[in-house]
C-alpha positions as CSV (number, residue, x, y, z in Angstrom):
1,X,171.0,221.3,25.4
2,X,167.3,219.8,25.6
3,X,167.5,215.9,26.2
4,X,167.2,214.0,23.0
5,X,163.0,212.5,23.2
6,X,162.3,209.2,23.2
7,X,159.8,206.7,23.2
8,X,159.0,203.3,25.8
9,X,160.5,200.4,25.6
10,X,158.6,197.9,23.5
11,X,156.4,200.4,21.7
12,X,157.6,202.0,17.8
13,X,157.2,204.6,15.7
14,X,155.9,204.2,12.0
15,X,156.8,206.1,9.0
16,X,154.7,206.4,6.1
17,X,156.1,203.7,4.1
18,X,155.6,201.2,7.2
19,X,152.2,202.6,7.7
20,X,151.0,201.8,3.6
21,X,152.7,198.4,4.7
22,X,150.4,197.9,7.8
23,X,147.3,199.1,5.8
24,X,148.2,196.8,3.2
25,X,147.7,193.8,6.3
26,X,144.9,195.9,7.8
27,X,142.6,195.6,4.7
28,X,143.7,192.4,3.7
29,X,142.6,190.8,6.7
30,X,138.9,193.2,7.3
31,X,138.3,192.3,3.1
32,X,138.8,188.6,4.4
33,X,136.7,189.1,7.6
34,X,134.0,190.6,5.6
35,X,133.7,187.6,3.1
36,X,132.9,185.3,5.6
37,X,130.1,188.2,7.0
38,X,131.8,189.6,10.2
39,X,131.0,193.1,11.5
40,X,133.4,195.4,12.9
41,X,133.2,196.7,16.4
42,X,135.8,199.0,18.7
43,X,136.2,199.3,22.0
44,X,138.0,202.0,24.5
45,X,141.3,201.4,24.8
46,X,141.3,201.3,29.0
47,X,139.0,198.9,30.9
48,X,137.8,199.1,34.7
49,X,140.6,196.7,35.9
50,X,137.3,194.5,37.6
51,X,137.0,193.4,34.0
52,X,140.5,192.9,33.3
53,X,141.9,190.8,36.7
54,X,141.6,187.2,36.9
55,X,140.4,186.5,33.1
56,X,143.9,185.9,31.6
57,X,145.3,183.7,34.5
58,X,148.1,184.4,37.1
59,X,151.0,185.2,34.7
60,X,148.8,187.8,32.9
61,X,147.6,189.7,35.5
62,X,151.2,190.4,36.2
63,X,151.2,192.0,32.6
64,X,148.6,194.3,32.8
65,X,149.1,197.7,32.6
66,X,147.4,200.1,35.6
67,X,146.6,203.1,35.0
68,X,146.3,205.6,38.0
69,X,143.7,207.2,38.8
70,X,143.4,211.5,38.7
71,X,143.0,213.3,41.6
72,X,144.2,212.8,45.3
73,X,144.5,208.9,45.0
74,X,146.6,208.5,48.7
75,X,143.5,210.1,51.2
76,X,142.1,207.1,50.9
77,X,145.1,205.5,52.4
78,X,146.1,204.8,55.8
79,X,150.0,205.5,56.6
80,X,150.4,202.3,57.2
81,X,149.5,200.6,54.4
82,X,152.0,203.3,52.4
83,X,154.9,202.1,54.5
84,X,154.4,198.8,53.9
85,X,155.2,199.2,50.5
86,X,153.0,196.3,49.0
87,X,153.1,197.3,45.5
88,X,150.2,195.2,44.5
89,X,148.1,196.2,47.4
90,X,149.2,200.1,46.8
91,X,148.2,199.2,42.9
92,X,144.4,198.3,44.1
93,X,143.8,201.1,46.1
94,X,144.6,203.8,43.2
95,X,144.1,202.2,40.2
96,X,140.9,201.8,39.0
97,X,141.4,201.1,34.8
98,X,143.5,199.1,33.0
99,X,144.7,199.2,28.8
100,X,143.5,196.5,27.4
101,X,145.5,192.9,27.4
102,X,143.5,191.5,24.5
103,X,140.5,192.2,22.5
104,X,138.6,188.9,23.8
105,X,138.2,189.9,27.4
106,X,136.3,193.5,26.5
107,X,134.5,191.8,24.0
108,X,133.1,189.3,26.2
109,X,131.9,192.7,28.1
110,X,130.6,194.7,25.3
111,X,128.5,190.8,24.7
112,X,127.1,191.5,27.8
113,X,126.6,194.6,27.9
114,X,124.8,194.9,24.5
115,X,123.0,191.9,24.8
116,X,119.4,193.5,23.6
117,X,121.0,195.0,20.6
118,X,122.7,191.6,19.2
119,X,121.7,189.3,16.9
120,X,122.9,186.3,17.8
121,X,124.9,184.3,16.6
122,X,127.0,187.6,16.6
123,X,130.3,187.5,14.2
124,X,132.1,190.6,15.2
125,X,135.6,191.7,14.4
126,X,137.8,194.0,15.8
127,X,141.5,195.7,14.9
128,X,142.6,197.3,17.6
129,X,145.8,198.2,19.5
130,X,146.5,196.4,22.8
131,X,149.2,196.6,25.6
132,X,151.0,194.4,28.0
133,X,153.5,194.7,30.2
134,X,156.2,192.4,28.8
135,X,159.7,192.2,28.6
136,X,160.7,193.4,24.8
137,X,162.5,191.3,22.7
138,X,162.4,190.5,19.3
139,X,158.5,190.1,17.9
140,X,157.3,190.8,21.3
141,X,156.4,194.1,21.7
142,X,154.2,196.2,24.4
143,X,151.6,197.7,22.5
144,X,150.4,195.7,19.5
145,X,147.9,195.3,17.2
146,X,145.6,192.6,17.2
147,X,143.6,192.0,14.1
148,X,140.2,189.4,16.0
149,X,137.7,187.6,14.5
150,X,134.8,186.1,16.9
151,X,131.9,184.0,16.7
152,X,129.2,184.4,19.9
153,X,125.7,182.8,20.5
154,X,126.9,179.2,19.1
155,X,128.5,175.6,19.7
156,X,128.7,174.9,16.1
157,X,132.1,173.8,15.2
158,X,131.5,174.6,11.9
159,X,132.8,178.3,13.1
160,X,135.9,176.3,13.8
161,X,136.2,175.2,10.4
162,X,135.7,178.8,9.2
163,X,138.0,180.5,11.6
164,X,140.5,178.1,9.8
165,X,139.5,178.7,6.3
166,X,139.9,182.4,7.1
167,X,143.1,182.2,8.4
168,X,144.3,179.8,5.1
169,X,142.7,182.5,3.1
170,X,144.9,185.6,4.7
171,X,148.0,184.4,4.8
172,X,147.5,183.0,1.2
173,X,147.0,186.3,0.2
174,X,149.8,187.6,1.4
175,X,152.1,184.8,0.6
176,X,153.3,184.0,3.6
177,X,153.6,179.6,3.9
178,X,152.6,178.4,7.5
179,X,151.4,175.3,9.5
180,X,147.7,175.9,11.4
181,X,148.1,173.7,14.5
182,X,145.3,172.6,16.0
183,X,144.7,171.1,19.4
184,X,141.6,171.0,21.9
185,X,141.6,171.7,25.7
186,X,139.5,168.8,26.4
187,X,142.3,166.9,25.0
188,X,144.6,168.3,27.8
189,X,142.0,167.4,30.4
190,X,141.5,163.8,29.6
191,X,145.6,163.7,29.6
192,X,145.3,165.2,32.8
193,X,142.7,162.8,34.2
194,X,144.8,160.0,32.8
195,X,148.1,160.3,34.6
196,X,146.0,161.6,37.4
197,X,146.6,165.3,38.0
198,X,143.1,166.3,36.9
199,X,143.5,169.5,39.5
200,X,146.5,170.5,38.0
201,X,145.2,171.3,34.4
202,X,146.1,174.7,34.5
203,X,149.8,174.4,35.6
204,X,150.3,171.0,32.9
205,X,148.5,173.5,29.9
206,X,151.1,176.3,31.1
207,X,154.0,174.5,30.9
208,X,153.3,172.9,28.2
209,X,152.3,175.9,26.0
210,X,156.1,176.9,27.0
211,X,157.6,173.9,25.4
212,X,159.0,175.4,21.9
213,X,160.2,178.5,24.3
214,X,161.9,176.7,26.5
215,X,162.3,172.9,25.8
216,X,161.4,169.8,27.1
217,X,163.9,169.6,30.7
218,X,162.6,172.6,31.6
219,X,158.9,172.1,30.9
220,X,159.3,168.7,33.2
221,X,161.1,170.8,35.6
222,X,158.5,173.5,35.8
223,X,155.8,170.8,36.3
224,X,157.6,168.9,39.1
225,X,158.1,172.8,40.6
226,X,154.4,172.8,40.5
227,X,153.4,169.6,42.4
228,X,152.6,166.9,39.8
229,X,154.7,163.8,40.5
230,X,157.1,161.9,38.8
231,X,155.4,159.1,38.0
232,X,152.4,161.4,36.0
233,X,155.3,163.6,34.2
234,X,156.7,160.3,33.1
235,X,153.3,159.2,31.6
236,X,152.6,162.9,30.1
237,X,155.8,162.5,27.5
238,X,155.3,160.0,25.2
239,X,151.7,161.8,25.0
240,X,152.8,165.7,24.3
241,X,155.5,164.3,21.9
242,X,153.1,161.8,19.9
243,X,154.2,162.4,16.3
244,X,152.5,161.0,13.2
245,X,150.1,162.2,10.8
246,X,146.8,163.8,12.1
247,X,144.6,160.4,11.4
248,X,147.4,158.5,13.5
249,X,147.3,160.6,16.4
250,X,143.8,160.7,16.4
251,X,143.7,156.8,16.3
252,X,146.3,157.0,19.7
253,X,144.5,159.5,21.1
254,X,141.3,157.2,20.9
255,X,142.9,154.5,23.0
256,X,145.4,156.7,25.3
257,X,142.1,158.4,26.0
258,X,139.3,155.7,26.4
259,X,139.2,156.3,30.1
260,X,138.3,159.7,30.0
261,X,134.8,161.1,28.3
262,X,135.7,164.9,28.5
263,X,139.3,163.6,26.7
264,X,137.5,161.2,24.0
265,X,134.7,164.2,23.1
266,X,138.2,166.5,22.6
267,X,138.9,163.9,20.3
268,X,135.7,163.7,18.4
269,X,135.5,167.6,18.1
270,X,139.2,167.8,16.6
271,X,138.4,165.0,13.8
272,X,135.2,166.8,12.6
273,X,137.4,170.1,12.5
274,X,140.4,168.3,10.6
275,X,138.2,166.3,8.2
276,X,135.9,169.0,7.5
277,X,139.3,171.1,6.1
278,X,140.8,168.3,4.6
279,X,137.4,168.2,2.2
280,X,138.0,171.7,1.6
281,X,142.0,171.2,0.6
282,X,143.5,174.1,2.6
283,X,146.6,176.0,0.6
284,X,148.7,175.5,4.1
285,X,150.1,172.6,6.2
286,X,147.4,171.5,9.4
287,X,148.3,170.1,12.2
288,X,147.1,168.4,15.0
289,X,149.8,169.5,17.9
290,X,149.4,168.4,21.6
291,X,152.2,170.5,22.5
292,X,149.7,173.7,21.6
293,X,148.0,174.3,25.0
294,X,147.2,178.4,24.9
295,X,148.0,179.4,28.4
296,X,144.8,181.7,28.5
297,X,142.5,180.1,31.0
298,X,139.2,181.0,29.3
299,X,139.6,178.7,26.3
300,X,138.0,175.3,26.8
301,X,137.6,173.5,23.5
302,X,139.7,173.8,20.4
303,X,142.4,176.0,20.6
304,X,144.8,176.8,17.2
305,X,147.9,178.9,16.7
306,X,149.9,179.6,13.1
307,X,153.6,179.5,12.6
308,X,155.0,180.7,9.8
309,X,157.6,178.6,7.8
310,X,159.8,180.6,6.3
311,X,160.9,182.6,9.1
312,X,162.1,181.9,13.2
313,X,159.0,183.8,15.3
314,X,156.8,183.4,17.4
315,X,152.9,182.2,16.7
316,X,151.5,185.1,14.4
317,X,148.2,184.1,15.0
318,X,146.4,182.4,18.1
319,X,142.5,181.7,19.3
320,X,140.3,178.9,20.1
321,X,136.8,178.2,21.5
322,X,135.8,179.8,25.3
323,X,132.4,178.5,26.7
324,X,132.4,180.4,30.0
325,X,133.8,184.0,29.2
326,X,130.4,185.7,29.3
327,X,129.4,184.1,32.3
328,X,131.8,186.1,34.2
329,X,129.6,188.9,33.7
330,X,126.4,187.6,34.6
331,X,125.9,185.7,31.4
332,X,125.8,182.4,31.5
333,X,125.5,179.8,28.5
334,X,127.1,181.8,25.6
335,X,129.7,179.6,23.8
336,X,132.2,181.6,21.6
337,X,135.1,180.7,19.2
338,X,137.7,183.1,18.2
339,X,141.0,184.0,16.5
340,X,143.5,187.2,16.7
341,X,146.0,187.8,14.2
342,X,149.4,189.5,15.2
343,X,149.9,192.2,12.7
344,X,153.5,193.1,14.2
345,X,154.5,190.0,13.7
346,X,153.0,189.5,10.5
347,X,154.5,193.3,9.6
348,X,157.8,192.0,10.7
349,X,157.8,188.4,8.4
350,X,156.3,190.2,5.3
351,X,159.6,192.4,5.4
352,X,161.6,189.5,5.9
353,X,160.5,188.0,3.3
354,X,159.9,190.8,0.7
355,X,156.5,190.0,0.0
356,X,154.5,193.8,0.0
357,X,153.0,194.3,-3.5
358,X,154.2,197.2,-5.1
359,X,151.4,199.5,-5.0
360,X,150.4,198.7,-1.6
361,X,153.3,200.3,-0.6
362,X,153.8,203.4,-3.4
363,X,151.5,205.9,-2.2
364,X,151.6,208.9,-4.9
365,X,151.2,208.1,-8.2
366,X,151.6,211.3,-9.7
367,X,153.8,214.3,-9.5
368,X,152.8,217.5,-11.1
369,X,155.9,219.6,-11.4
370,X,155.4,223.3,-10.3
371,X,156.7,225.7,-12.9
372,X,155.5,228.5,-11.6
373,X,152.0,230.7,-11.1
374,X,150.2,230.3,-15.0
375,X,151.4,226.3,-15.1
376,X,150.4,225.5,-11.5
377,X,146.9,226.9,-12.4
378,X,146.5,224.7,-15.3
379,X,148.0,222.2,-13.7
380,X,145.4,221.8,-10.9
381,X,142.9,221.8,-13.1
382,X,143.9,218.6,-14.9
383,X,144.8,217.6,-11.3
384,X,141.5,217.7,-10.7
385,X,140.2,215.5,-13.4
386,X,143.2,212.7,-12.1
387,X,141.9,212.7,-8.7
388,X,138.5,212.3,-10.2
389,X,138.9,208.8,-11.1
390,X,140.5,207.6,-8.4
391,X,144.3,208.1,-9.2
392,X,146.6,209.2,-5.8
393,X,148.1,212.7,-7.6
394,X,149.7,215.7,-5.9
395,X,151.6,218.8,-7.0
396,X,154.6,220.4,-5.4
397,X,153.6,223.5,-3.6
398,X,156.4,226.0,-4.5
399,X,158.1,226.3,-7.6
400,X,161.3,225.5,-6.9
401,X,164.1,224.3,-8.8
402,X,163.6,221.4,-11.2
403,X,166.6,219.4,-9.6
404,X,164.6,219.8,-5.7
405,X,161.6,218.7,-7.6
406,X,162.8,215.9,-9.2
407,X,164.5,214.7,-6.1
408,X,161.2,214.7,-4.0
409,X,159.2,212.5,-6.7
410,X,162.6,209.7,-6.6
411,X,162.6,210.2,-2.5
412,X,158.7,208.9,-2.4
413,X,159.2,206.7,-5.3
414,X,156.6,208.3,-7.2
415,X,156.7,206.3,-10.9
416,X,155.5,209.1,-13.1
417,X,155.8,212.9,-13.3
418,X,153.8,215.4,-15.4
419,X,155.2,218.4,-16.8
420,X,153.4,221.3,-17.9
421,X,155.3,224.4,-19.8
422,X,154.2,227.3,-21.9
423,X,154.1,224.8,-24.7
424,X,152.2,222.2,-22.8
425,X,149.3,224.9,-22.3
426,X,148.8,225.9,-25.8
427,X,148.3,222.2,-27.1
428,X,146.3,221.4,-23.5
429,X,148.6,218.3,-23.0
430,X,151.1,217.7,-20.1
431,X,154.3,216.0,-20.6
432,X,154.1,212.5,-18.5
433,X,157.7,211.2,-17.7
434,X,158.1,207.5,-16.6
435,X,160.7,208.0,-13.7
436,X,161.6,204.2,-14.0
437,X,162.8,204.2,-17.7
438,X,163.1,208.1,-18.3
439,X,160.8,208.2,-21.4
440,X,158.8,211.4,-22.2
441,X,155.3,211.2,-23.6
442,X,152.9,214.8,-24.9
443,X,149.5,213.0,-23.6
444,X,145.7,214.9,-23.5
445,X,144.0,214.4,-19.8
446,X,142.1,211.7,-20.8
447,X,145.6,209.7,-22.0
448,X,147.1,210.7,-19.1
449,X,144.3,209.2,-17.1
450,X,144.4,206.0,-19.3
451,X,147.9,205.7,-19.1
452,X,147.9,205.7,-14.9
453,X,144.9,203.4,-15.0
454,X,146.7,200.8,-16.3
């Protein structure tokens, strides 16, 4: 007996119905993106793995995906370096490309590469599949879609404030209540230079980012694992669990911070971003959050991250402002500001919370039953003049019994059915049945259309 397939861990299979759901989020978010006058780009979905290594910090490296390369990948290899069994090492030697860890990182690349072709500044947005080698678990998957919005070419942080009045518009759309928090890397710096671990940025942003994971004894445990001292841990708390409302943590953040100018311009950047919004009156909760730190090491200014309120996962959409990606690739001085929204995670709490319109997720509207050779022909004529304006129609290919037919219209959910019999033909009508209350209608083409239009 052939072994039952199956497919890797952390990756899915959608059906039809889940794939009109994930269009639905799709479009919704590209019709928001296009309002605010971003252009879509794509990219391939493997990278030269020089791209890839050393963008996303020491944990994400560990997560990237290698792919081998084809032909005779070991002559190059001495027997001694294959008997040492140096996985990473091995790794380097034959594996040249990498899938894709984010959409940032390779747009950063195509920036570069591109550069005579772009306008600048260049909005671009991209919805696109990525992969990394996580551990599954509920919302975290390893290949996801990532729905990104990016701003290249300028230090304005009125892209900021629009990144954030996107976001507010999407997920009021799709009726999903969350919190936008809002924090600034520079603010994490200053803190840093205040209790005087200014080398350890990187490792006090990492832990702290872990915090809702993993709670506060084990974020001051990690830090103490990685060097900083007792004395500075002790000084970071009261700071990442300031509480308030936004003014008043400004205001602390003002004096806590008066000793530092990369901490107090942190400051100054976040108020202009929360003020700016609070004139607009955003339909969600925002929130400045010091506990937000983005472990990603190429974000340097503000950084944001949305939770959703009505359901227990993870952030379902992330970004913030990177001033030194490009330069990484021999382009220096271009300042970008970005966002990525999590469609699995956003597929996953629109189910939760039932919130999929109706017709995004119906796909036929119309079934034409198949009576046989004479009614099929008329049939696709009117069928014809359905599809014409703009109604989803189909008819069943075989005339089979009415009972299989029927059954096939409930199974897709399909809300009307037209039947056409000998009668039918000689008035030039079709019989349209509402399959929710049962009630049969003789209706011309042009009623028929009429009726499915509304």
């Amino acid at each position: 007996m052939a072994a039952k397939p199956s497919i890797p861990k952390g990756t899915r299979d959608f059906s039809p119905v889940e794939m009109a759901k994930r269009n639905y989020i799709f479009n919704t978010i590209r019709d928001v993106y296009h309002l605010y006058g971003f252009q879509q780009i794509e990219t391939p979905a493997m990278e030269m793995l020089s791209t890839l290594m050393g963008k996303y910090g020491e944990e994400g490296d560990k997560l990237l995906f290698k792919i081998q390369n084809s032909g005779d990948y070991f002559s190059g290899l001495t027997d001694e370096e294959l008997l040492s069994r140096n996985a990473a090492k091995l790794a380097s030697k034959f594996c040249e490309k990498g899938l894709r860890y984010d959409l940032t990182v390779p747009f950063a690349r195509y920036v570069v590469m591109h550069r005579d072709e772009i306008t600048f500044p260049f909005k671009r947005y991209q919805i696109q599949p990525v992969w990394r080698a996580d551990r599954p678990q509920k919302g975290r998957y390893r290949e996801f879609y990532q729905c990104d919005a990016d701003v290249v070419g300028s230090d304005s942080l009125l892209n900021e404030v629009e990144l954030m009045q996107i976001v507010d518009t999407v997920f009021t759309r799709f009726g999903i209540r969350v919190c936008i928090k809002i924090n600034n890397r520079k603010i994490l710096t200053g803190i840093a230079e205040i209790i005087g671990e200014a080398d350890k940025i990187v490792d006090i942003t990492v832990a702290i980012d872990k915090l809702d994971k993993i709670g506060l004894d084990n974020v001051n445990a990690e830090l103490k694992e990685k060097g900083i001292s007792d004395e500075a841990i002790a000084k970071l708390q009261p700071i990442i669990l300031l509480s308030g409302t936004n003014e008043e943590k400004l205001a602390t953040l003002k004096e806590v911070l008066a000793g530092s100018e990369i901490g107090q311009k942190g400051v100054e950047e976040s108020e202009f971003i929360l003020k700016t919004l609070l004139a607009f009156g955003l339909k969600n909760e925002l929130e400045l959050d010091l506990t937000l730190a983005r472990g990603l090491n190429y974000y340097t200014g503000a950084i944001f991250e949305v939770k959703a309120l009505d359901v227990q996962i993870g952030s379902i959409t992330g970004g913030g402002r990177y001033d030194n990606l490009t330069g990484v690739f021999g382009m220096a001085g271009v300042s970008g500001v970005g966002i990525s929204f999590g469609a699995d995670r956003i597929f996953d709490v629109l189910n939760q919370l039932d919130l999929y319109p109706k017709e995004a997720v119906n796909s036929t509207q119309l079934l034409f039953i198949n009576f046989g050779e004479k009614e099929a022909a008329f049939s696709l004529n009117v069928l014809a003049q359905v599809r014409a304006e703009g109604i989803r129609a189909e008819i069943f290919p075989d005339s089979s019994k009415m009972k299989k037919q029927m059954g096939y219209a409930n199974a897709k959910n399909i809300p009307f059915v037209a039947l056409v019999g000998e009668n039918e033909m000689n008035e030039n009508k079709v019989t349209l049945k509402n399959m929710e209350t049962g009630e049969q209608t003789l209706v011309s083409a042009e009623e028929l259309i009429q009726t499915l239009k509304k």
